[in-house]
ChimeraX commands (.cxc) that place a marker at each C-alpha (Angstrom):
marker #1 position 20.49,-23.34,16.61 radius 0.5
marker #1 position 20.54,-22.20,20.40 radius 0.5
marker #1 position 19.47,-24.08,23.03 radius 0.5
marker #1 position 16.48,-21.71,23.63 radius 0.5
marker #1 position 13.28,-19.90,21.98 radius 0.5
marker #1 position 10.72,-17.92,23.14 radius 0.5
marker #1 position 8.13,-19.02,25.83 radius 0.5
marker #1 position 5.24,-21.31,25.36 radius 0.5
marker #1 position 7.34,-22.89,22.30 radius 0.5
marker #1 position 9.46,-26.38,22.19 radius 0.5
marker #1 position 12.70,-26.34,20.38 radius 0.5
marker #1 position 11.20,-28.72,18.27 radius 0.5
marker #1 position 8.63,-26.66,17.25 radius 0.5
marker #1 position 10.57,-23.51,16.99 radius 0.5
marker #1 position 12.98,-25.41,14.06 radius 0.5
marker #1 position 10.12,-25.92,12.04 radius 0.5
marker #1 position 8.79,-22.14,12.46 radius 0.5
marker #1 position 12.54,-21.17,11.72 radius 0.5
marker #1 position 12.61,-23.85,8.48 radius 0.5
marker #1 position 9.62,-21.69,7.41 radius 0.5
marker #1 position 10.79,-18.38,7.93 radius 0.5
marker #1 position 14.24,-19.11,6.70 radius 0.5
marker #1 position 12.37,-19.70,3.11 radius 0.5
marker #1 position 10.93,-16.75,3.42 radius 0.5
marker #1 position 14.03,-15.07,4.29 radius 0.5
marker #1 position 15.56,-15.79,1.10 radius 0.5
marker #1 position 12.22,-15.45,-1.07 radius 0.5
marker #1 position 12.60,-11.56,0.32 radius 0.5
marker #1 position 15.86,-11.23,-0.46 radius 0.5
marker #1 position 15.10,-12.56,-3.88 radius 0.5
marker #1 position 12.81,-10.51,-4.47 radius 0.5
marker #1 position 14.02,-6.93,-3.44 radius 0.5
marker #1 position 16.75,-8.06,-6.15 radius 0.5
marker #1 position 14.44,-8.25,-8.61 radius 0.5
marker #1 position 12.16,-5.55,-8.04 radius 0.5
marker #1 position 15.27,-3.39,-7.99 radius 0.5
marker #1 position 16.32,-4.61,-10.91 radius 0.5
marker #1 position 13.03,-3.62,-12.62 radius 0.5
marker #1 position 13.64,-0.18,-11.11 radius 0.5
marker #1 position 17.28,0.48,-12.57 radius 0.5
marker #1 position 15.50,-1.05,-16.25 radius 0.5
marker #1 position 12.19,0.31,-16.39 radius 0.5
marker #1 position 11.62,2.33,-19.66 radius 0.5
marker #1 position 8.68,3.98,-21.77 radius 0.5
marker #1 position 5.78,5.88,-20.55 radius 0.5
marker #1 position 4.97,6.09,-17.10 radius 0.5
marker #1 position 9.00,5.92,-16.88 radius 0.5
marker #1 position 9.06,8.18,-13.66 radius 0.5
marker #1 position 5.87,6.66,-11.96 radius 0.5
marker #1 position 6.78,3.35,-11.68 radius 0.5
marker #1 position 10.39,4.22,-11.64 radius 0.5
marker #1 position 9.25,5.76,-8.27 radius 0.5
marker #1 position 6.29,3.50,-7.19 radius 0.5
marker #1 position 8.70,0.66,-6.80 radius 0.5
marker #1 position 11.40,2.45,-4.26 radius 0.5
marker #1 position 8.36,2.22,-1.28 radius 0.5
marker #1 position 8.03,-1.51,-2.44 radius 0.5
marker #1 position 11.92,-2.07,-2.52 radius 0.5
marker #1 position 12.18,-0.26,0.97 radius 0.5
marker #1 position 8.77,-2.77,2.63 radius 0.5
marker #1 position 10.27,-5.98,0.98 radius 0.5
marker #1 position 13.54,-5.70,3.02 radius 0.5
marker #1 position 12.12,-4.42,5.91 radius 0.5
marker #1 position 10.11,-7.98,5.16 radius 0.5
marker #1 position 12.99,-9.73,5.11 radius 0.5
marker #1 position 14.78,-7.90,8.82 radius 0.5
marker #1 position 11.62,-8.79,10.26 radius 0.5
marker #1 position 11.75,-12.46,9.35 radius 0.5
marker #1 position 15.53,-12.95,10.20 radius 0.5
marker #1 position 14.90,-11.08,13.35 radius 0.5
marker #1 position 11.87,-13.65,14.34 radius 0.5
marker #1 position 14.61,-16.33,13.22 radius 0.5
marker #1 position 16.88,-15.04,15.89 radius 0.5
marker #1 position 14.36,-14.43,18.19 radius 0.5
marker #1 position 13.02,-18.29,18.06 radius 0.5
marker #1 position 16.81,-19.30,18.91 radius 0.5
marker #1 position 17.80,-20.09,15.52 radius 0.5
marker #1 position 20.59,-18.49,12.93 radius 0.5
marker #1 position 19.07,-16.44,9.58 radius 0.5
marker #1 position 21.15,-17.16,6.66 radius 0.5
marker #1 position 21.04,-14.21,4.47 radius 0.5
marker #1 position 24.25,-14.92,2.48 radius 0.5
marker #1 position 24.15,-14.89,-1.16 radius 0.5
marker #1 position 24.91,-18.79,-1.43 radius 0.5
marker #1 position 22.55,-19.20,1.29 radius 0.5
marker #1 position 20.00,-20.79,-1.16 radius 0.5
marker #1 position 19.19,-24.60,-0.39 radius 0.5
marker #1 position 20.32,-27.14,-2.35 radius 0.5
marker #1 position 17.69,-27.39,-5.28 radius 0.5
marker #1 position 15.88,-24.69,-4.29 radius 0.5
marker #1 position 15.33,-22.07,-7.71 radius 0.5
marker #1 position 15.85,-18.73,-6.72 radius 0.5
marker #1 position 12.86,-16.72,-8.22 radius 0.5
marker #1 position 12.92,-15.82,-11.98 radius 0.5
marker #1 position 12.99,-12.99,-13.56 radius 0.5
marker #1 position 12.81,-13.03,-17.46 radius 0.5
marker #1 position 13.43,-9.13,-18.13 radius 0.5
marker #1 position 16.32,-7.08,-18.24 radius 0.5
marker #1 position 15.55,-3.23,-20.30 radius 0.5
marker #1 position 12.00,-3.60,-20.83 radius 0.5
marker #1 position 8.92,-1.01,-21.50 radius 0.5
marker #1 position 6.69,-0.21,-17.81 radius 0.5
marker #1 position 4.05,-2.73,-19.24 radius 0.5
marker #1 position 6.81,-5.30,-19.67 radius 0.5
marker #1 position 8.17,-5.06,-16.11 radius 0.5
marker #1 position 4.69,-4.62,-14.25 radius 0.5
marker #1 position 3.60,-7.71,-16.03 radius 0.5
marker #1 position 6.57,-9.57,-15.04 radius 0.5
marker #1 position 6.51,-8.22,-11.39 radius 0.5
marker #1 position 2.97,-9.17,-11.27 radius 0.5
marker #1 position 3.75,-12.86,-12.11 radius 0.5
marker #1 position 6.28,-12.70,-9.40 radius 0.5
marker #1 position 4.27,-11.03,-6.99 radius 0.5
marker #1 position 1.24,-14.49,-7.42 radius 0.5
marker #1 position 4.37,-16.41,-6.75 radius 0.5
marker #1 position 5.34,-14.90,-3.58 radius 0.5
marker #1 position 2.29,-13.86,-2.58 radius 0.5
marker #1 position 0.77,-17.97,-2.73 radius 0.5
marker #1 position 4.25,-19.35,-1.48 radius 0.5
marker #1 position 3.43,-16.55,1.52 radius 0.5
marker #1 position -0.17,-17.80,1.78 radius 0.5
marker #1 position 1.34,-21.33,2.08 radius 0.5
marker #1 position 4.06,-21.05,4.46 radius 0.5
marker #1 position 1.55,-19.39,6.97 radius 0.5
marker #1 position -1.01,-22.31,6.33 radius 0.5
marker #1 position 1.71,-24.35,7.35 radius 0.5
marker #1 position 2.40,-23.19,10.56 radius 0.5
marker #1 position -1.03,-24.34,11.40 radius 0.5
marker #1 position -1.62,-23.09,15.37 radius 0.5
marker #1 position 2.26,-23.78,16.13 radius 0.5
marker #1 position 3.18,-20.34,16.64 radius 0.5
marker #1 position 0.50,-17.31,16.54 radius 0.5
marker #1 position 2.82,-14.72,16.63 radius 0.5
marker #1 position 4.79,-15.86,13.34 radius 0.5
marker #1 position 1.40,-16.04,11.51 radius 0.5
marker #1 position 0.31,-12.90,12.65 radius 0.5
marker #1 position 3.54,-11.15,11.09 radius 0.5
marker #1 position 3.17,-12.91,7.58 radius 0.5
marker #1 position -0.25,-11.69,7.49 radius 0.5
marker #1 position 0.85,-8.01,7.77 radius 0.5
marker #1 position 3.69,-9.03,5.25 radius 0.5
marker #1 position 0.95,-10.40,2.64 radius 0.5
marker #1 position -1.27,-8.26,3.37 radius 0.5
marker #1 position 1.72,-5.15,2.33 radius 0.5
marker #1 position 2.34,-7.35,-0.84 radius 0.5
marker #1 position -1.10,-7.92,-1.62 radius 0.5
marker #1 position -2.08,-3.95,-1.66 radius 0.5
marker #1 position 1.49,-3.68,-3.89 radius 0.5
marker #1 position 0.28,-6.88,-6.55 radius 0.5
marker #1 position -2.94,-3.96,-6.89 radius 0.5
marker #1 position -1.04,-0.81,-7.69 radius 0.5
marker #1 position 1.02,-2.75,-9.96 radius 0.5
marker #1 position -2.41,-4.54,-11.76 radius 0.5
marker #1 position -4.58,-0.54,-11.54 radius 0.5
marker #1 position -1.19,-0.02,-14.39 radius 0.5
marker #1 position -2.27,-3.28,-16.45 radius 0.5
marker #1 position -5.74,-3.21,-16.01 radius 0.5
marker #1 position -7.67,-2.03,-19.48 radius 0.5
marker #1 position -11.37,-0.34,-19.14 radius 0.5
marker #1 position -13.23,-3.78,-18.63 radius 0.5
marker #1 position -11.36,-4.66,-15.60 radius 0.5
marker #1 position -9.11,-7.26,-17.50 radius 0.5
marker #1 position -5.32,-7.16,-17.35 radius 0.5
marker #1 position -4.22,-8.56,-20.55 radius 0.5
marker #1 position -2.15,-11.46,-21.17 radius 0.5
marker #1 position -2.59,-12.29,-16.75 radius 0.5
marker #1 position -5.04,-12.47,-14.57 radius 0.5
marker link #1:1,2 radius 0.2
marker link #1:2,3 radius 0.2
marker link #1:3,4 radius 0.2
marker link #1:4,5 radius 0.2
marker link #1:5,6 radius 0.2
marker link #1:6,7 radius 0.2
marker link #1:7,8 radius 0.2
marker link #1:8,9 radius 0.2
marker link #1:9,10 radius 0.2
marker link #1:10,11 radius 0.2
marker link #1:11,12 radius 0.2
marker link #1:12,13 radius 0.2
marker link #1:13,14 radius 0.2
marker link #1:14,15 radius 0.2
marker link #1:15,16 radius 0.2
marker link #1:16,17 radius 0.2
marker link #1:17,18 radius 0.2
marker link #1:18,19 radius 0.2
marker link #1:19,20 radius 0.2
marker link #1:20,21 radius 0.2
marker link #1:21,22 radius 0.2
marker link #1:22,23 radius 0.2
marker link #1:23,24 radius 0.2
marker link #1:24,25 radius 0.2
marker link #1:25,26 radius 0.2
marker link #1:26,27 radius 0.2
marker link #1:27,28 radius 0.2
marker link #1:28,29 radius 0.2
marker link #1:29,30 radius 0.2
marker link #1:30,31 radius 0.2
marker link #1:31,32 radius 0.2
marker link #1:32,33 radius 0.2
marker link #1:33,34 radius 0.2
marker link #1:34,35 radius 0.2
marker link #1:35,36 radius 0.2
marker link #1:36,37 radius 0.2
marker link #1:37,38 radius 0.2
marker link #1:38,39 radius 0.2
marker link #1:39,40 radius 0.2
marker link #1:40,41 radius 0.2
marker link #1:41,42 radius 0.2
marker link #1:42,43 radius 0.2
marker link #1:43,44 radius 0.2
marker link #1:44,45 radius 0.2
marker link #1:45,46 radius 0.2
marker link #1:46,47 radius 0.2
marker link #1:47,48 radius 0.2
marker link #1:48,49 radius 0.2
marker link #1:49,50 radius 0.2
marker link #1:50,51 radius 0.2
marker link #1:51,52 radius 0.2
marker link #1:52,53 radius 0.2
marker link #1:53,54 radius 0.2
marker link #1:54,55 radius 0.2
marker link #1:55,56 radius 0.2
marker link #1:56,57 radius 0.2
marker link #1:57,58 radius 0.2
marker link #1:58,59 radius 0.2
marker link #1:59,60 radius 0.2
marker link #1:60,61 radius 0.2
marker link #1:61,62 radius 0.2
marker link #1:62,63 radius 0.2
marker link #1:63,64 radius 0.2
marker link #1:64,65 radius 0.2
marker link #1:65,66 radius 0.2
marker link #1:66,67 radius 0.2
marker link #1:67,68 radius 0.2
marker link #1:68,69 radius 0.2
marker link #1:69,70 radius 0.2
marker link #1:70,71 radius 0.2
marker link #1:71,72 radius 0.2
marker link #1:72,73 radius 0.2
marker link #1:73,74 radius 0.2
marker link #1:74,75 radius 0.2
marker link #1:75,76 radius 0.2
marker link #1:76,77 radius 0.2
marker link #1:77,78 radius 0.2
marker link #1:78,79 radius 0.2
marker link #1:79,80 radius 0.2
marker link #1:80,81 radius 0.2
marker link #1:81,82 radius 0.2
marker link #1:82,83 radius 0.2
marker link #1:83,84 radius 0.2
marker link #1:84,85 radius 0.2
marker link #1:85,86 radius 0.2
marker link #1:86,87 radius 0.2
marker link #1:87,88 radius 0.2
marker link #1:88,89 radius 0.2
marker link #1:89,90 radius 0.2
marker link #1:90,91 radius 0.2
marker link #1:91,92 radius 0.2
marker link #1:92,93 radius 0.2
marker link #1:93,94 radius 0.2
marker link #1:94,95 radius 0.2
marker link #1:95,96 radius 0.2
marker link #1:96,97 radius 0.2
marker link #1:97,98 radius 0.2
marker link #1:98,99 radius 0.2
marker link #1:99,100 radius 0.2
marker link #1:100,101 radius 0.2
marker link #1:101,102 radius 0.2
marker link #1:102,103 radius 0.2
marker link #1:103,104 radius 0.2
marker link #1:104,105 radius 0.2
marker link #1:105,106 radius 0.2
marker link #1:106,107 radius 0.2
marker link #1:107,108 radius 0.2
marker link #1:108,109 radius 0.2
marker link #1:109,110 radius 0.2
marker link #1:110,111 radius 0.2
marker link #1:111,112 radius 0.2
marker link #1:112,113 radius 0.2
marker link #1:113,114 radius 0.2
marker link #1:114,115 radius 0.2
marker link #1:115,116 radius 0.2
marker link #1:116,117 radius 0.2
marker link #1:117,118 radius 0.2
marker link #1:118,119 radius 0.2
marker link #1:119,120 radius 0.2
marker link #1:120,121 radius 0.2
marker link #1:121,122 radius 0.2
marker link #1:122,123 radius 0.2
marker link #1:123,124 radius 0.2
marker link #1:124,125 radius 0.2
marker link #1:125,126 radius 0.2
marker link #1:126,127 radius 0.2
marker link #1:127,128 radius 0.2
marker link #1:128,129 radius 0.2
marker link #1:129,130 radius 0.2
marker link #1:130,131 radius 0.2
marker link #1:131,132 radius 0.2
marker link #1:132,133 radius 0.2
marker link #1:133,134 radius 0.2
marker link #1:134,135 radius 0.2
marker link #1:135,136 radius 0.2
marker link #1:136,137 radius 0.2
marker link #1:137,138 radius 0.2
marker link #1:138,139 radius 0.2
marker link #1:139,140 radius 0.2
marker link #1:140,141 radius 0.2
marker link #1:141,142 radius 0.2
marker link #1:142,143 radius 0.2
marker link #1:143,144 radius 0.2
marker link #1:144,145 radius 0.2
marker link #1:145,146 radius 0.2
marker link #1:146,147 radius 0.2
marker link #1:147,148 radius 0.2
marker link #1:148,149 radius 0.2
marker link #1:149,150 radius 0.2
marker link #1:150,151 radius 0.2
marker link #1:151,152 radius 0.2
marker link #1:152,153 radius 0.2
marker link #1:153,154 radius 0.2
marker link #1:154,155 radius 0.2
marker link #1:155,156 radius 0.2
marker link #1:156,157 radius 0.2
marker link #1:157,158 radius 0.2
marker link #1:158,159 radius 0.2
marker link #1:159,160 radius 0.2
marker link #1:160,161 radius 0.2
marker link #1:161,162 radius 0.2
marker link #1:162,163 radius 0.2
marker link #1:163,164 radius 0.2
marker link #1:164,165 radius 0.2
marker link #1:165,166 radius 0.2
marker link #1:166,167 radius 0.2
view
């Protein structure tokens, strides 16, 4: 870590914003994997739409992740973005499907997205009133992955508003 951050914030305080946003660094990069993944092994009807629905997704997710390792940088500190940069005993996010149908995938995706999407909720809960500008970028960024987490439950969802087998 430098031996600087931005204005108005302690080096103290920026490592814990940095701790924070390194997680989320590496939950992004997780998960563009795995929603590309679904991409290259989506099959079945609605092939092509959701084939193409997720390329946007792909394209905000690591934009989500550049913004986050930029902030890093910006706060003084180093983003790891290296494939062994997971921390010890931290589980990289799951995914269970390889070929799979588009109800398969968008089911799957949609269990990842409520894992994200609360893990996001958290991270900016913990950064209480320590840095503003931090919490006003994961809002944008949940917000994005919230309005995503819908177009992928509009596929799932039957007549009655249900999405079977999920929420």
């Amino acid at each position: 870590m430098s031996n600087f951050t931005v204005p108005g914030l302690t080096e103290g305080d920026a490592k814990q914003v940095i701790d924070v946003l390194q997680e989320r660094l590496t939950a992004y990069n997780d998960l563009h994997l795995i929603l590309k993944h679904a991409h290259w092994n989506v099959v079945g009807p609605n092939f092509i739409g959701v084939h193409e629905m997720l390329d946007p997704e792909i394209d905000t997710i690591r934009g989500n992740a550049d913004e986050v390792a930029e902030r890093i940088a910006a706060l003084g500190g180093e983003p790891v973005g290296t494939p062994d940069s997971h921390a010890p005993g931290r589980d990289p996010l799951q995914y269970p499907l390889n070929k799979g149908t588009t109800t398969q995938h968008l089911t799957a995706l949609n269990e990842v997205y409520d894992k994200v999407i609360l893990d996001s909720r958290e991270a900016d809960q913990a950064l209480g009133q320590l840095d503003p500008v931090t919490q006003d970028m994961f809002i944008g960024q949940i917000r994005a992955m919230e309005q995503f987490q819908w177009f992928l439950r509009a596929h799932l969802e039957d007549g009655n508003g249900n999405i079977p087998g999920g929420q």
